[in-house]
VEXMIKOL-590071 format. One record per residue (C-alpha): x, y, z; residue number from 1. Coordinates in pm, 1 decimal, decimal comma, m for minus. Example, Ala and Ser with C-alpha at 12.3 -4.5 7.8 and 13.67 -1.06 7.14 Angstrom:
# residues 2
{r {1230,0 m450,0 780,0} 1};
{r {1367,0 m106,0 714,0} 2};
# end
This chain:
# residues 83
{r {0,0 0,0 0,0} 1};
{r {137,6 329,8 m108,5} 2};
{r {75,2 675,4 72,9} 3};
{r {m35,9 941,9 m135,6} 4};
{r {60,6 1294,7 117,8} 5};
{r {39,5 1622,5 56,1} 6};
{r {359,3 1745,6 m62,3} 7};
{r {594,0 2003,9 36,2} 8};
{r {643,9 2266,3 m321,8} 9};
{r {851,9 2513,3 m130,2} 10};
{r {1081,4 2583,7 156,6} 11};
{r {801,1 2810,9 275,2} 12};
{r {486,3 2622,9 241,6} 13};
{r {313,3 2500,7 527,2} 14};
{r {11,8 2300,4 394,6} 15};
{r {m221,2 2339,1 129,0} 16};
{r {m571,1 2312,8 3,5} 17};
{r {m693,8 1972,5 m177,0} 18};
{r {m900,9 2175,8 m441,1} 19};
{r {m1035,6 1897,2 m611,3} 20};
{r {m992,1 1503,3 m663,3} 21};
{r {m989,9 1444,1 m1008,9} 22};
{r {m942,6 1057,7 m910,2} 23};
{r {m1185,3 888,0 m696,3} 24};
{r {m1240,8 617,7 m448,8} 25};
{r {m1140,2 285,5 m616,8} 26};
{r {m997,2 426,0 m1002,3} 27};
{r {m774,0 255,4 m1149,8} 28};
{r {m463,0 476,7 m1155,4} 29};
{r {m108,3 483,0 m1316,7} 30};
{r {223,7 613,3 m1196,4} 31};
{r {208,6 994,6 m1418,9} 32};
{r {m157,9 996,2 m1348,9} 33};
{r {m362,6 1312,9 m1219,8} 34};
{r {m522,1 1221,6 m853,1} 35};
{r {m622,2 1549,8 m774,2} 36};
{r {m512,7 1914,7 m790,6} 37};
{r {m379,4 2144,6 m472,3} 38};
{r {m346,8 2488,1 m435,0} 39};
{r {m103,2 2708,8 m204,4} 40};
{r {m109,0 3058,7 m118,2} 41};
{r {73,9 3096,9 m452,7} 42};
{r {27,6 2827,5 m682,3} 43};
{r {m276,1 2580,4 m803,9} 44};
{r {m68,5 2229,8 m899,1} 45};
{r {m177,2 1903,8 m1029,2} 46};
{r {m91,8 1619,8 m802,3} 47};
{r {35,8 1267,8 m969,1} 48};
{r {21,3 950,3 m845,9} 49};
{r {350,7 779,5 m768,0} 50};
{r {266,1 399,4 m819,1} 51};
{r {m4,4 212,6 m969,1} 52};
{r {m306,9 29,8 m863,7} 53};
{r {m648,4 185,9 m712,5} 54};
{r {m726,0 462,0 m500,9} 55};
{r {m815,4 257,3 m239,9} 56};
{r {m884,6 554,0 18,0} 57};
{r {m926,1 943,4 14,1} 58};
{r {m864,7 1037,2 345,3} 59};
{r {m833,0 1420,0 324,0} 60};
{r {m1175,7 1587,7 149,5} 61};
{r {m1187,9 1872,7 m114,5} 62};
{r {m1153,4 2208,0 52,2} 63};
{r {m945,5 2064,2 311,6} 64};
{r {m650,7 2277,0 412,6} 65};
{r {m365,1 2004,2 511,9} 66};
{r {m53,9 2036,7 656,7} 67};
{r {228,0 1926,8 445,9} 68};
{r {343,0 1557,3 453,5} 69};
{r {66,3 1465,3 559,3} 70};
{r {m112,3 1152,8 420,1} 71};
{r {m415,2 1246,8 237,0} 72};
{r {m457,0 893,7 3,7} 73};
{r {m370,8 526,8 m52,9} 74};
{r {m303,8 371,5 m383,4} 75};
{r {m274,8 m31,3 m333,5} 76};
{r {m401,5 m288,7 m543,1} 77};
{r {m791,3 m412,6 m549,4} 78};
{r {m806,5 m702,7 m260,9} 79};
{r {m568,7 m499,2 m24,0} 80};
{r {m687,9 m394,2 294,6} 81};
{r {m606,1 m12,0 394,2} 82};
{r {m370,4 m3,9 747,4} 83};
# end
């Protein structure tokens, strides 16, 4: 099971805003793929998923502010269970 967190952009960010998933709840995805798109107090940035398999969980919801490294997603294959 692979995390999906909220990632840090700049030495100065803090967290950011999940502005919307563009992946949901049990897609399949692809390592390059769009899961959802953030935006910072500078920047709106599209989000990609790092391994493949299905979004097994969205943990963090659109609109959310989130602090950065936090985990906000998990991308596993279809019979695993989420921790």
């Amino acid at each position: 099971m692979d995390k999906v967190i909220m990632p840090k952009l700049g030495p100065d960010m803090e967290s950011g805003t999940i502005q919307k998933w563009i992946k949901k709840e049990g897609d399949k995805v692809a390592a390059g793929d769009v899961l959802l798109e953030i935006m910072t107090d500078k920047v709106t940035m599209e989000i990609e998923a790092t391994s493949s398999g299905y979004l097994k969980k969205i943990v963090c919801a659109e609109g959310e502010e989130v602090p950065v490294t936090t985990v906000i997603g998990y991308i596993g294959e279809k019979n695993e269970k989420i921790p």
